[in-house]
TORDRENVEX-736856 format. One record per residue (C-alpha): residue in three letters; x, y, z; residue number from 1. Coordinates in pm, 1 decimal, always signed. Last residue first. Example, Ala and Ser with C-alpha at 12.3 -4.5 7.8 and 13.67 -1.06 7.14 Angstrom:
REM TORDRENVEX-736856
+------+----------+----------+----------+-----+
! rest !        u !        v !        w !  nr !
+------+----------+----------+----------+-----+
!  SER !  +1367.0 !   -106.0 !   +714.0 !   2 !
!  ALA !  +1230.0 !   -450.0 !   +780.0 !   1 !
+------+----------+----------+----------+-----+
This chain:
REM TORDRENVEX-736856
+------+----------+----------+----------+-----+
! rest !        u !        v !        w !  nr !
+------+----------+----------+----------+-----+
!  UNK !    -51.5 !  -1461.9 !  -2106.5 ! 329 !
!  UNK !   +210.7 !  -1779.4 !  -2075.8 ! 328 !
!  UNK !    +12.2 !  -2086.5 !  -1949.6 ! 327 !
!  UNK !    -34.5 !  -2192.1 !  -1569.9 ! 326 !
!  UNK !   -142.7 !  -2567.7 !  -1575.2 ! 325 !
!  UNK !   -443.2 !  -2611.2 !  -1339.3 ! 324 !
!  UNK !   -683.9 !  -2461.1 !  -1073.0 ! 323 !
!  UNK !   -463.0 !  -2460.6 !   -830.7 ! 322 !
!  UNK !   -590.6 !  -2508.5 !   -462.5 ! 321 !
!  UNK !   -273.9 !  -2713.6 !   -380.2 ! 320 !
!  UNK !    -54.4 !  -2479.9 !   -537.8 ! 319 !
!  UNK !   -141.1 !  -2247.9 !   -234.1 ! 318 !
!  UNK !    -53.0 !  -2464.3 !    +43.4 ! 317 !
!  UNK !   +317.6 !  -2545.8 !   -146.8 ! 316 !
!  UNK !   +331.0 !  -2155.6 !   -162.4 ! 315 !
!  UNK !   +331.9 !  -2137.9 !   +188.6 ! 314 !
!  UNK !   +505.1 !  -2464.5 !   +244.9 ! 313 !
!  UNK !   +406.7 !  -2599.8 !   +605.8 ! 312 !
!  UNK !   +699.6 !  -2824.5 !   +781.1 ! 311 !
!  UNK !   +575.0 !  -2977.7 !  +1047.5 ! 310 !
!  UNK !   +867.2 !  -3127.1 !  +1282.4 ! 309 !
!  UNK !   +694.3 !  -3416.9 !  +1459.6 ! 308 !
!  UNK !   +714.9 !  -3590.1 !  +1827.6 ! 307 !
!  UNK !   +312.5 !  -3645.8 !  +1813.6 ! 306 !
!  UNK !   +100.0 !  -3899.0 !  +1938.3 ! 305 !
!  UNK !    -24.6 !  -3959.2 !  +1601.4 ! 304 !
!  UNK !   -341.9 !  -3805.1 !  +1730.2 ! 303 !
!  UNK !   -147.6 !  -3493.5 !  +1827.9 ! 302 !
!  UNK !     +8.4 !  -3545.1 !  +1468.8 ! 301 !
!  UNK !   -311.6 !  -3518.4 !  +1318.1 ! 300 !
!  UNK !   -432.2 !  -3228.5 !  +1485.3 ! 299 !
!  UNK !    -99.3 !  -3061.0 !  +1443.6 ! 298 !
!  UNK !   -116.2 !  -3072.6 !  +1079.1 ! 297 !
!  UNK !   -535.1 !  -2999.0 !  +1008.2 ! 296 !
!  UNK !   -364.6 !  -2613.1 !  +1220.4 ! 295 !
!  UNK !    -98.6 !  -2612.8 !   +942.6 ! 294 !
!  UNK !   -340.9 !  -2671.9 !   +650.3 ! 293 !
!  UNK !   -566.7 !  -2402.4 !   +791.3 ! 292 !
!  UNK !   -256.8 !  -2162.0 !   +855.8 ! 291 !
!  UNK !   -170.9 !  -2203.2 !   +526.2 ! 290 !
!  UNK !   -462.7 !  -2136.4 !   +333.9 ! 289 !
!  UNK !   -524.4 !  -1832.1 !   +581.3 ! 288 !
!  UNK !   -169.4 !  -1690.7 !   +460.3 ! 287 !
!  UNK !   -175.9 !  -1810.9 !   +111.8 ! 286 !
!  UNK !   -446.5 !  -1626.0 !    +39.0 ! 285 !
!  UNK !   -312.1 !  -1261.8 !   +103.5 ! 284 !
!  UNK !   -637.8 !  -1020.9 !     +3.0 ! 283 !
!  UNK !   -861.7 !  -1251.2 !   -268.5 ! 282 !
!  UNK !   -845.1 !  -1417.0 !   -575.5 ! 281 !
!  UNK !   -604.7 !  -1158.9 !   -746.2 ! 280 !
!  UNK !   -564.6 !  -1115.2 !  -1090.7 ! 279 !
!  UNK !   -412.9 !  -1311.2 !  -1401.1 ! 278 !
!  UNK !   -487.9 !  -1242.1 !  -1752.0 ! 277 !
!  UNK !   -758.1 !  -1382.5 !  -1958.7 ! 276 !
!  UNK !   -900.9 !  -1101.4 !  -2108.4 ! 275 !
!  UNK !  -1192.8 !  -1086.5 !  -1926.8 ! 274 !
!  UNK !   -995.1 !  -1118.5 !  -1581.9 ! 273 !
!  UNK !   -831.8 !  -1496.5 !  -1461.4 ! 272 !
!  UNK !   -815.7 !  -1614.5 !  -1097.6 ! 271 !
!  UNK !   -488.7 !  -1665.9 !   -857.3 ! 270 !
!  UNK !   -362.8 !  -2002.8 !   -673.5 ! 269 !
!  UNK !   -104.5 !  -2056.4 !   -915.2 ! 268 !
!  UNK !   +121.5 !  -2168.2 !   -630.1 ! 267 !
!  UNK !   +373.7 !  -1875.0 !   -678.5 ! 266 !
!  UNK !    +83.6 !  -1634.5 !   -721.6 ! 265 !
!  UNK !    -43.9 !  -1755.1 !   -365.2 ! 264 !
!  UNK !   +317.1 !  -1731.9 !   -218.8 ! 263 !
!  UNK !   +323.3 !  -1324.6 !   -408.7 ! 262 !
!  UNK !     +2.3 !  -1257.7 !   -171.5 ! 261 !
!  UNK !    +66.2 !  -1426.6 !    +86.1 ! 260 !
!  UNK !   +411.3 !  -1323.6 !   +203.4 ! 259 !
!  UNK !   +760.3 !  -1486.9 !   +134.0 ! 258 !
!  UNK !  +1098.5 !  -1523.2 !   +183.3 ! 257 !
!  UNK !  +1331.8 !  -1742.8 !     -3.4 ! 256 !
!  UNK !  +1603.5 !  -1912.2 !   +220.4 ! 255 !
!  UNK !  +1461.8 !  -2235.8 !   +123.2 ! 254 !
!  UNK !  +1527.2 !  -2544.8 !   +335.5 ! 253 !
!  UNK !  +1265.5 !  -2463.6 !   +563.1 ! 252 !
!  UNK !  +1041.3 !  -2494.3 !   +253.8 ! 251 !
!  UNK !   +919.0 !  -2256.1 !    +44.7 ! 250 !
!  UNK !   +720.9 !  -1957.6 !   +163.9 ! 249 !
!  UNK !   +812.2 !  -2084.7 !   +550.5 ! 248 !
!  UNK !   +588.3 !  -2213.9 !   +832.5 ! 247 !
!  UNK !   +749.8 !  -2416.9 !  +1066.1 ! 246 !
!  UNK !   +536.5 !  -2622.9 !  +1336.6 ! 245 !
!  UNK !   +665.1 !  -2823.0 !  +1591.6 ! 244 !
!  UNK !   +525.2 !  -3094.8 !  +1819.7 ! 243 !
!  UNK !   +644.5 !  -3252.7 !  +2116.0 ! 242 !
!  UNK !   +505.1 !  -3601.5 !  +2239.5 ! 241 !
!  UNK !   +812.4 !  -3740.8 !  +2391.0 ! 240 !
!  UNK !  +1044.2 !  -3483.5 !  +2516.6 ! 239 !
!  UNK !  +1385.5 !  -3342.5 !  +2472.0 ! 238 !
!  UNK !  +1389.1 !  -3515.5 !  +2103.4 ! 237 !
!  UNK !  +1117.5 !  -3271.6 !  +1974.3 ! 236 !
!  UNK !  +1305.8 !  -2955.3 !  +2075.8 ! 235 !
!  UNK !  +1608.6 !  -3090.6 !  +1949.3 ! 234 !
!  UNK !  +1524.0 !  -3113.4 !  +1632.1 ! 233 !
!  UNK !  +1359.3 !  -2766.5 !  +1653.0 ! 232 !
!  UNK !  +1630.0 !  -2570.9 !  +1753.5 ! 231 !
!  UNK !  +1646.2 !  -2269.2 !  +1955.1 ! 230 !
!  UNK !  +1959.7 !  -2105.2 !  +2111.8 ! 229 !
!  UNK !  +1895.9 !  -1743.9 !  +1944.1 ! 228 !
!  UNK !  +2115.7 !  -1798.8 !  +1664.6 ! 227 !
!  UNK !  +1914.1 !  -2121.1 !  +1590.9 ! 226 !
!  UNK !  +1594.8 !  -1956.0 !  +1577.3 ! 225 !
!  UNK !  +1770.1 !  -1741.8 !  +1275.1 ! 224 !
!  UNK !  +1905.3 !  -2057.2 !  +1136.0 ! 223 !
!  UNK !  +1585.1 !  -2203.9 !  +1116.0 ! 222 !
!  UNK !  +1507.4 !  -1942.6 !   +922.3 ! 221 !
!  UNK !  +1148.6 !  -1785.3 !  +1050.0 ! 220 !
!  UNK !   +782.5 !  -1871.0 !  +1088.0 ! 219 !
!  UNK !   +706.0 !  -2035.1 !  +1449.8 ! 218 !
!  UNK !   +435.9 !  -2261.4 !  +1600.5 ! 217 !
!  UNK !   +586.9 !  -2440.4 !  +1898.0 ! 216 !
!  UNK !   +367.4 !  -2708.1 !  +2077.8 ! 215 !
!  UNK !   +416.6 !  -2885.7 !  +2402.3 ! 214 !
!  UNK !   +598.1 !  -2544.8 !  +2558.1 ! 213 !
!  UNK !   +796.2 !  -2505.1 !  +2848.3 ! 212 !
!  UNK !  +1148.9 !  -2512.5 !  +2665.2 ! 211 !
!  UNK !  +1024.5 !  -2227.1 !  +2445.5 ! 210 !
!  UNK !  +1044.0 !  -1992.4 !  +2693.9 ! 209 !
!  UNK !  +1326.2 !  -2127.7 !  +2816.2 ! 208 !
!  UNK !  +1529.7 !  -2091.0 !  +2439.7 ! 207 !
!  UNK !  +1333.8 !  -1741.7 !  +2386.7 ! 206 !
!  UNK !  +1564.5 !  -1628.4 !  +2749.4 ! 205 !
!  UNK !  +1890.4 !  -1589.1 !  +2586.1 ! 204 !
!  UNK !  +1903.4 !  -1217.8 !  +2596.6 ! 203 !
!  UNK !  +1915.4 !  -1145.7 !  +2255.1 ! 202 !
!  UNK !  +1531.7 !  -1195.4 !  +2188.3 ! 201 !
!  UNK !  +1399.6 !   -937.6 !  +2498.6 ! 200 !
!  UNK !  +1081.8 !  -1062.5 !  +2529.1 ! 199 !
!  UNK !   +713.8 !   -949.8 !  +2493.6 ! 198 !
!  UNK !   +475.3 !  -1189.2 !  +2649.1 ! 197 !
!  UNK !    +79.7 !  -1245.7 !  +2566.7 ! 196 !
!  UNK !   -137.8 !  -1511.8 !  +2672.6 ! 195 !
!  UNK !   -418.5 !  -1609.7 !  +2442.8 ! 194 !
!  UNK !   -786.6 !  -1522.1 !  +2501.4 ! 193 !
!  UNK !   -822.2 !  -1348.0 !  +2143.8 ! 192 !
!  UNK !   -529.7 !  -1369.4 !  +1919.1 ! 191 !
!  UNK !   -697.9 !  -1396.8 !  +1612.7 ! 190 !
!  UNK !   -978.2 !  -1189.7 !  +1681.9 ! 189 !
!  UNK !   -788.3 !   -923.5 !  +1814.0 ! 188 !
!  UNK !   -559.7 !   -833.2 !  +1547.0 ! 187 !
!  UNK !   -846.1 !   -886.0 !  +1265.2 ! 186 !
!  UNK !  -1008.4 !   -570.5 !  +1526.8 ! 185 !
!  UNK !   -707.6 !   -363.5 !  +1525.7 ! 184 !
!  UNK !   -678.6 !   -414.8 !  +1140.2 ! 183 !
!  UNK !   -318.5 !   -291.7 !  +1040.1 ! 182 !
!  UNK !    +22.8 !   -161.7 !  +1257.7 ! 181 !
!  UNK !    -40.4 !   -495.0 !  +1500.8 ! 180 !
!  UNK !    -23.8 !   -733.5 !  +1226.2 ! 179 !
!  UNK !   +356.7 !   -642.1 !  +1188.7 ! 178 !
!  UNK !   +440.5 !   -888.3 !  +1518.1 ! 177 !
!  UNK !   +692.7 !   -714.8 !  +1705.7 ! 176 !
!  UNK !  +1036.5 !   -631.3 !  +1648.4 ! 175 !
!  UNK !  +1276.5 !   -485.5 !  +1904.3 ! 174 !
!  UNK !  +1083.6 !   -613.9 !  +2186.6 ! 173 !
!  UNK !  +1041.3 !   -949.2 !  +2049.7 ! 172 !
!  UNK !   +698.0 !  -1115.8 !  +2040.0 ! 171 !
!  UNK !   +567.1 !  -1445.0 !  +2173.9 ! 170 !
!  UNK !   +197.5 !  -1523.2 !  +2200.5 ! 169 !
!  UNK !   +105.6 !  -1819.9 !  +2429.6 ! 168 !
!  UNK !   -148.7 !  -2027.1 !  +2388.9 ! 167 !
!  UNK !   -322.2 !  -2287.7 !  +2607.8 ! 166 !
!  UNK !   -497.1 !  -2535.1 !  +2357.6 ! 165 !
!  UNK !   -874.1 !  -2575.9 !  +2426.4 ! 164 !
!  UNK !   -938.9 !  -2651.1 !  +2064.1 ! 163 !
!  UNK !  -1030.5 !  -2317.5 !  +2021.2 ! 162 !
!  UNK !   -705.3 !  -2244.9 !  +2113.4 ! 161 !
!  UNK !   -545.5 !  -2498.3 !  +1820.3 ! 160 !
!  UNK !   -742.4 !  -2269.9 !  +1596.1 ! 159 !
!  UNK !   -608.1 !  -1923.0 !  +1702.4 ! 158 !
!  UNK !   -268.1 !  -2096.0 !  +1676.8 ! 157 !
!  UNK !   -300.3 !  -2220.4 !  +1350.5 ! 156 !
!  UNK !   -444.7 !  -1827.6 !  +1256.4 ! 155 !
!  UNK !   -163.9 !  -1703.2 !  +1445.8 ! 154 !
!  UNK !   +109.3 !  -1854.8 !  +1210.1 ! 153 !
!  UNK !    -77.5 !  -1831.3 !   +887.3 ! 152 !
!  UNK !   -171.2 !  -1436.0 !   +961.8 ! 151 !
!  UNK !   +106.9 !  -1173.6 !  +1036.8 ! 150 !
!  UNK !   +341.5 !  -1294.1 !  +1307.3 ! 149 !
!  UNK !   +533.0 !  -1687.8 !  +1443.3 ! 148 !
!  UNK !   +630.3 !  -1718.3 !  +1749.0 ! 147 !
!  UNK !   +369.9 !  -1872.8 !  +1902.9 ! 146 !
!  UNK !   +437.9 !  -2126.9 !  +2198.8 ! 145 !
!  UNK !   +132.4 !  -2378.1 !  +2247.9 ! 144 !
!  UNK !    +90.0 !  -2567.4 !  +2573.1 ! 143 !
!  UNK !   -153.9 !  -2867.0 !  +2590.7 ! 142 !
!  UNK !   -454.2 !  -2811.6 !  +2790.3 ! 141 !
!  UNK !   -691.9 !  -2989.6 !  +2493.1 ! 140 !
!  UNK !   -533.7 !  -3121.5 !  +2208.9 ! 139 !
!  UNK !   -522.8 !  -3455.8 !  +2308.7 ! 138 !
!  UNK !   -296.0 !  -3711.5 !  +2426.0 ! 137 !
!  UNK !    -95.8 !  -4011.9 !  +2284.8 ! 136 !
!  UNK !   +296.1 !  -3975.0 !  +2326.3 ! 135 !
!  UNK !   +531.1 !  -3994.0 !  +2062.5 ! 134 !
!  UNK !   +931.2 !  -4010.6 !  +2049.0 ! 133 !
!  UNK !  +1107.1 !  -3741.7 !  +1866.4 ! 132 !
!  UNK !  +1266.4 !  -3630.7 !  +1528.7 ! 131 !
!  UNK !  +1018.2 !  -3742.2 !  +1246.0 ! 130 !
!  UNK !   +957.0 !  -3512.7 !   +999.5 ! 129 !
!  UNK !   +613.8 !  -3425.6 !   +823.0 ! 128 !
!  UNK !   +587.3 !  -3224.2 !   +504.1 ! 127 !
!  UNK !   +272.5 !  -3029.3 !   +467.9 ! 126 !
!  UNK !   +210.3 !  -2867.4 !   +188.2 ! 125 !
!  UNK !   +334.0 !  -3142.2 !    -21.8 ! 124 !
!  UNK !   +599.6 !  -3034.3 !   -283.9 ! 123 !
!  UNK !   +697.1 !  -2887.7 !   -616.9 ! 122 !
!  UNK !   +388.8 !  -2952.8 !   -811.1 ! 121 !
!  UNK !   +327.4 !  -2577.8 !   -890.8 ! 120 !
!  UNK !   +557.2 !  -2384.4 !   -707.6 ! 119 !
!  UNK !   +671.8 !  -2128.1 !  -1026.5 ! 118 !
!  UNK !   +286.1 !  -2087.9 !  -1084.1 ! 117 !
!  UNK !   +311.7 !  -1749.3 !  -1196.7 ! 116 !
!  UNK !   +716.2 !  -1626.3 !  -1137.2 ! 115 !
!  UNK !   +776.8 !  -1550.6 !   -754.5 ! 114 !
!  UNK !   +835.7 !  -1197.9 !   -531.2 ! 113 !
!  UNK !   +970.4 !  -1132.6 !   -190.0 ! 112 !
!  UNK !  +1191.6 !   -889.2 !   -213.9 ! 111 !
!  UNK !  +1538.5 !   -944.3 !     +1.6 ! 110 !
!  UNK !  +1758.9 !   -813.1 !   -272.3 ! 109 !
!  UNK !  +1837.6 !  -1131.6 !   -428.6 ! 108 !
!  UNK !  +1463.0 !  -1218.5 !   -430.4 ! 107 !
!  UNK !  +1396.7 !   -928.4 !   -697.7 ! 106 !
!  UNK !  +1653.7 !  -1087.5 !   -887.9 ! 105 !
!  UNK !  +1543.2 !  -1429.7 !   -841.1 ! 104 !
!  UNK !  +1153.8 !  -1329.3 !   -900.8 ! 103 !
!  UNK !  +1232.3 !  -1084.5 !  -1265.3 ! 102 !
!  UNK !  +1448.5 !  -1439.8 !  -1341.7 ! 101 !
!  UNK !  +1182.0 !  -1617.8 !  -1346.3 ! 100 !
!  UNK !   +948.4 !  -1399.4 !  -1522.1 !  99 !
!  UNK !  +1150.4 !  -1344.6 !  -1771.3 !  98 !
!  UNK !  +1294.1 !  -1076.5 !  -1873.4 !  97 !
!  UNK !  +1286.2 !   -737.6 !  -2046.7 !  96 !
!  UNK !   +930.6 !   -692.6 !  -1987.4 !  95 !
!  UNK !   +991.0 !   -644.7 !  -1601.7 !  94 !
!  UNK !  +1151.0 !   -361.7 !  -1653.4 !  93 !
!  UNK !   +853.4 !   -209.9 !  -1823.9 !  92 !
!  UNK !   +647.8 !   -260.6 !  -1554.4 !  91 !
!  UNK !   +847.9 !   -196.1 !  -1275.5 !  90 !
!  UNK !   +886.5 !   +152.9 !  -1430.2 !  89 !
!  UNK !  +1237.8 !   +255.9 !  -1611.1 !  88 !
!  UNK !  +1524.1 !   +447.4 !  -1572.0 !  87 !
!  UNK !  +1711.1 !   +162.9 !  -1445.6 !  86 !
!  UNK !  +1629.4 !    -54.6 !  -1695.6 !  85 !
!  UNK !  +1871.1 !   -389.3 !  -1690.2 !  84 !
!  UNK !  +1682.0 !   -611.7 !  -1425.7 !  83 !
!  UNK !  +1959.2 !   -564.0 !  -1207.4 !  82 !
!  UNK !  +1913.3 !   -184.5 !  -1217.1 !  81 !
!  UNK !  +1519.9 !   -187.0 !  -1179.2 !  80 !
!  UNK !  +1603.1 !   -381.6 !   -867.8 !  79 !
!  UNK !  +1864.8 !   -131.8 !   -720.2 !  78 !
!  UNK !  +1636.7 !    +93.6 !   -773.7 !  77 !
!  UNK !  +1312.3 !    -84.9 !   -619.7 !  76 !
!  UNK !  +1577.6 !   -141.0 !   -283.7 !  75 !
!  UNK !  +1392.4 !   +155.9 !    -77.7 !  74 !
!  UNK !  +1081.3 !    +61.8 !   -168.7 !  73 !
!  UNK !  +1150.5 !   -304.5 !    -20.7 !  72 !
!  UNK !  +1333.6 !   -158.3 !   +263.3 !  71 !
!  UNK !  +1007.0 !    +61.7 !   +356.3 !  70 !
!  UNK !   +787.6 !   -279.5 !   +352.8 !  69 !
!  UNK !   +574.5 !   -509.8 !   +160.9 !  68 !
!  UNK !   +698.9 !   -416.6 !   -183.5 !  67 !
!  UNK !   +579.3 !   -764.4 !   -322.9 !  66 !
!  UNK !   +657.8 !   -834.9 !   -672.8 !  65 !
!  UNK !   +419.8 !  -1044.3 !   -868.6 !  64 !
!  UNK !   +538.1 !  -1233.9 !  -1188.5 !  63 !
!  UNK !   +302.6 !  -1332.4 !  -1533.6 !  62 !
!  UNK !   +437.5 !  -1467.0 !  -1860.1 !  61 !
!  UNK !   +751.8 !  -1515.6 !  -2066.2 !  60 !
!  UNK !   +857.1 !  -1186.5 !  -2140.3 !  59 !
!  UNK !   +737.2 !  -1007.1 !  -1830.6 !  58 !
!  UNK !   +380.2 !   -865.2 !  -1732.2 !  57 !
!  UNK !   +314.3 !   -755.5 !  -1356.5 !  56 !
!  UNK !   +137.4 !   -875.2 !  -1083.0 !  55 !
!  UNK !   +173.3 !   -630.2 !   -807.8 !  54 !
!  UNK !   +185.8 !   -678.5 !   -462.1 !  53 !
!  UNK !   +179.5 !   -414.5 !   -159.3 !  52 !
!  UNK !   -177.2 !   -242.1 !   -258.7 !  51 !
!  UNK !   -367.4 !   -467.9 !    +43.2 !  50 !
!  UNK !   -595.3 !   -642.1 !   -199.5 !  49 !
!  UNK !   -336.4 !   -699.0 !   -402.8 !  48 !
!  UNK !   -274.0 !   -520.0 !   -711.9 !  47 !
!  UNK !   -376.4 !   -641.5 !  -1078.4 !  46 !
!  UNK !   -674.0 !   -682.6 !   -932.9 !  45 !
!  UNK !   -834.5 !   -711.6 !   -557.1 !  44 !
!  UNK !  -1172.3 !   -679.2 !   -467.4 !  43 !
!  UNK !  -1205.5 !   -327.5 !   -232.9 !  42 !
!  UNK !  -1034.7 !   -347.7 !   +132.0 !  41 !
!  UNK !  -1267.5 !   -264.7 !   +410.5 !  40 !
!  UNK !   -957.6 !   -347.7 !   +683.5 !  39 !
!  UNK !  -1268.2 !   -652.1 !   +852.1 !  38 !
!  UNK !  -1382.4 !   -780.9 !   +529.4 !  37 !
!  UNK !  -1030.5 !   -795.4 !   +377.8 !  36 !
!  UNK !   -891.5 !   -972.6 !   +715.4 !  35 !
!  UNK !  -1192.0 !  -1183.2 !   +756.7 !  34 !
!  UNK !  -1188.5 !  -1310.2 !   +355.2 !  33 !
!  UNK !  -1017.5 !  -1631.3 !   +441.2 !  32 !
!  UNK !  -1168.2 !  -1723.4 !   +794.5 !  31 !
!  UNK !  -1539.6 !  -1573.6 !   +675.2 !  30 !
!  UNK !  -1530.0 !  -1791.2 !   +355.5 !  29 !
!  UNK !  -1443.7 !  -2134.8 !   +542.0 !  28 !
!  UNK !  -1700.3 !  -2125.3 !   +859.3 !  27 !
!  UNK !  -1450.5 !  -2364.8 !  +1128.9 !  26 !
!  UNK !  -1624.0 !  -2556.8 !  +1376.4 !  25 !
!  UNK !  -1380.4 !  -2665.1 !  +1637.1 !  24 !
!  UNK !  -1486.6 !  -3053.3 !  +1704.5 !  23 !
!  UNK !  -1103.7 !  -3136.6 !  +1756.2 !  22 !
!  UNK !  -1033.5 !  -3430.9 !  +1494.1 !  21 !
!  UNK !  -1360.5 !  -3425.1 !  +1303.0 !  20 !
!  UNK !  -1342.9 !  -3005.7 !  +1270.1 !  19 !
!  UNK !   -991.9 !  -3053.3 !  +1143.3 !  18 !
!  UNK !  -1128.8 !  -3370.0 !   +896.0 !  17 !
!  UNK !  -1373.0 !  -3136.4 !   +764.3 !  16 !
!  UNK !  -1134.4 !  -2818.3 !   +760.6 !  15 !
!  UNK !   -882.2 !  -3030.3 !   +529.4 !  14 !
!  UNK !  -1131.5 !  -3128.6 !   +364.1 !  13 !
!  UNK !  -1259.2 !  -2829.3 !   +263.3 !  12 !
!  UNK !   -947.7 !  -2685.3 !   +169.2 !  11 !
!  UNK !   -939.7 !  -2967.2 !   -147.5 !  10 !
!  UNK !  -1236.0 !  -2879.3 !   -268.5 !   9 !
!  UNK !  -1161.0 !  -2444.7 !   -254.1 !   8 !
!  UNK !  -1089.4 !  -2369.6 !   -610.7 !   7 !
!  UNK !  -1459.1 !  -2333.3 !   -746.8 !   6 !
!  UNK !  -1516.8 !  -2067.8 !   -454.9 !   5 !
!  UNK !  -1223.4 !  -1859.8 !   -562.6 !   4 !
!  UNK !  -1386.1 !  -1623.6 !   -753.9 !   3 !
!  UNK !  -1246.4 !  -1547.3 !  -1123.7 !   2 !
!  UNK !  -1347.9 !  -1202.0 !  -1281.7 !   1 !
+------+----------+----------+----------+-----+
């Protein structure tokens, strides 16, 4: 089976110059195998580390599908239906097409799922977008505003705290951070020492929360943050120095959602078995690949003096580890 050791040359300089910037030492292996290490999850395969992702055979090539949560079991029907076999498994749906359009019909439905390598090439990880006026300073006492769940989000903001950032964790009351229903003790490492609040979303008061902040790390639509009174340009412009980090599957631009495990397939970031067909590297790559690129971000744009809209590409992160050209199994 592939390892993912071979694959990581490009990660380790992004940690390098991180550790440069902020002196936060940061041990590569243990920050993207913690989680599996930690929830004594077995070596991934055909299914994810965590059992939520499949990589399954179509036409064409290779596609994961990611039933992450009840809706997403709840919608398989309606997925087997668009895909023409509603009798069928997953896996012998998915034979009837390709793997492209196995990801777009799965995606209509709110799955998250990608075609093998589908992001190759497409972008930067990190695009960076100018919207505010800078302001030398460093890392340390600055105020950080997570809103973001799961694992890229808090493991940027887990980094920027070792950095002496002041952190605050944000959840809603109606929805809080998923992370909290798996590994208790991955939980508590990444959001050791940070402040926590709990707010009521709808009520208006996210927008002054976030109004205090010199850093916002976040994960959603923009036009969901938008609903709620919260926009990054304008964020940035308020004051000189600001800094904002979005971390999407695709872009900000891209309504597509995504987790690590099907972002990591959509970057090509997975190994090969003895017969050559794709598996699993490890549990959810793109999230710690991600949050790594997204913490080397915000170090660089603090040293820029800041006033940037971050824009981290899940599967963007993950192409860049790509071993090469994805061919048709």
């Amino acid at each position: 089976m592939s390892t993912v050791e071979p694959l990581l040359g490009p990660l380790s300089a992004v940690v390098d110059d991180f550790s440069g910037l902020t002196g936060v030492t940061v041990d590569l292996p243990t920050t993207l195998f913690l989680r599996a290490r930690l929830a004594g999850y077995a070596l991934p395969g055909r299914s994810s580390a965590g059992g939520s992702c499949r990589l399954v055979a179509t036409a064409d090539g290779w596609g994961a599908v990611n039933l992450a949560r009840p809706d997403d079991h709840a919608s398989l029907p309606a997925l087997l239906a668009l895909l023409g076999a509603p009798h069928a498994d997953l896996a012998t749906a998915a034979r009837r097409g390709t793997a492209v359009e196995l990801a777009r019909s799965a995606q209509l439905l709110g799955i998250a799922a990608a075609a093998l390598g589908s992001a190759r090439g497409d972008r930067a990880p990190v695009r960076v977008e100018r919207h505010g006026e800078r302001r030398p300073r460093t890392l340390a006492g600055l105020r950080v505003v997570d809103l973001s769940a799961l694992w890229a989000g808090p493991l940027c903001a887990r980094l920027l705290g070792l950095a002496g950032a002041h952190v605050t964790k944000v959840e809603s009351t109606t929805r809080p951070d998923g992370a909290r229903f798996g590994s208790a003790a991955f939980y508590r490492r990444l959001h050791e020492g940070h402040e926590r609040l709990v707010l009521d979303f709808a009520s208006g008061v996210l927008a002054a929360t976030v109004a205090d902040a010199d850093i916002v790390i976040e994960a959603s639509r923009p036009r969901a943050l938008r609903r709620l009174g919260v926009r990054a340009e304008e964020f940035l412009a308020a004051r000189p120095g600001r800094i904002w980090v979005g971390i999407t599957g695709y872009g900000r631009a891209d309504d597509r959602i995504a987790f690590g495990d099907d972002a990591a397939v959509a970057g090509g970031l997975t190994g090969r078995d003895a017969h050559g067909d794709p598996v699993f590297l490890g549990d959810a790559l793109a999230d710690p690949v991600s949050g790594l690129y997204a913490a080397h971000a915000v170090a660089r744009a603090v040293a820029r003096g800041g006033g940037e809209l971050l824009c981290v590409s899940m599967a963007a992160c993950a192409a860049s580890l790509s071993p090469g050209p994805v061919r048709p199994c």
